[in-house]
C-alpha positions as CSV (number, residue, x, y, z in Angstrom):
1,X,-3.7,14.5,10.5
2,X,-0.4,16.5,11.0
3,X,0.4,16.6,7.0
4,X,-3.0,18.0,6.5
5,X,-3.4,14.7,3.8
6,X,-6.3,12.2,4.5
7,X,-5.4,8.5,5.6
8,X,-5.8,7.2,2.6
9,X,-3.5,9.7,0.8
10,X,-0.7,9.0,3.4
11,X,-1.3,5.2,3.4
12,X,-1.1,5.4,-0.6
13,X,2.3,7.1,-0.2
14,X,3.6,4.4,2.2
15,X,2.5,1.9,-0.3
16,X,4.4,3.3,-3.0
17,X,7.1,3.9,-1.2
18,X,7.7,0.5,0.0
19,X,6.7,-1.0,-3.5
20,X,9.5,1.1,-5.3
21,X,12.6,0.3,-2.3
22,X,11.4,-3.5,-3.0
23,X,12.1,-2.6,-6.9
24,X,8.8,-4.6,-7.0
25,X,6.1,-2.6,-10.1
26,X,2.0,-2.2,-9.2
27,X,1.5,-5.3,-11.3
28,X,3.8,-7.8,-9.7
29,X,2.9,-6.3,-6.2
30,X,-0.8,-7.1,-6.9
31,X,-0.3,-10.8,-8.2
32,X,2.1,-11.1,-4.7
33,X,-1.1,-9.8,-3.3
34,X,-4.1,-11.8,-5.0
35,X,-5.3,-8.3,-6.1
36,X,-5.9,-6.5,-9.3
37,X,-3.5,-4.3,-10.9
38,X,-5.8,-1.3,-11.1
39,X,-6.9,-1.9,-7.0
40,X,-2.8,-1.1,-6.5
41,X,-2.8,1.8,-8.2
42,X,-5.8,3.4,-6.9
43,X,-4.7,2.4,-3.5
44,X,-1.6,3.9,-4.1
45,X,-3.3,7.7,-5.6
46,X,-5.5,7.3,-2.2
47,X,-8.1,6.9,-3.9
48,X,-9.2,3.9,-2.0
49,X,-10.0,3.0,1.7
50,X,-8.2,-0.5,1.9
51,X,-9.4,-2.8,4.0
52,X,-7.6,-4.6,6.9
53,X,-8.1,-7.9,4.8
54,X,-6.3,-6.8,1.7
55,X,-3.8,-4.2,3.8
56,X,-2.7,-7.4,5.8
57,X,-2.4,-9.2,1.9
58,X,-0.4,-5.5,0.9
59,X,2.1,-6.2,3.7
60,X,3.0,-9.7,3.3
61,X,3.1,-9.3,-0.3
62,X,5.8,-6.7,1.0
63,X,7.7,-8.8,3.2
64,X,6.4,-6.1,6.0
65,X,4.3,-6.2,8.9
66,X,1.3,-4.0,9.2
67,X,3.4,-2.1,12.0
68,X,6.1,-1.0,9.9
69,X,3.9,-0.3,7.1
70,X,2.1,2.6,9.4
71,X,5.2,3.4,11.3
72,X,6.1,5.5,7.7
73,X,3.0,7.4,7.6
């Protein structure tokens, strides 16, 4: 971990960061998604350890592949 932060910290800072340059809010990125608001925002405090399943839903919800949304982190 070179930023001394756990995955799930770094990966809810990518998420956020992607979100907000799409100008897209936590709600209207979880309906994109098929996920609950709440699930978003957790995600994005890295609070949660997202699955591939609804990472793969994050990044097309994004218009992103799950490449690029690692490439960040």
């Amino acid at each position: 971990m070179p930023s001394g932060k756990s995955i799930q910290a770094r990966f809810g800072q990518r998420l956020a960061q992607l979100r907000r340059e799409r100008g897209l809010s936590q709600e209207e990125l979880a309906f994109r998604a098929g996920l609950h608001r709440t699930y978003v925002s957790s995600a994005e405090r890295g609070q949660r350890n997202v699955s591939l399943v609804n990472i793969e839903k994050l990044c097309r919800a994004l218009g992103t592949d799950i490449a690029s949304m690692f490439r960040g982190m």
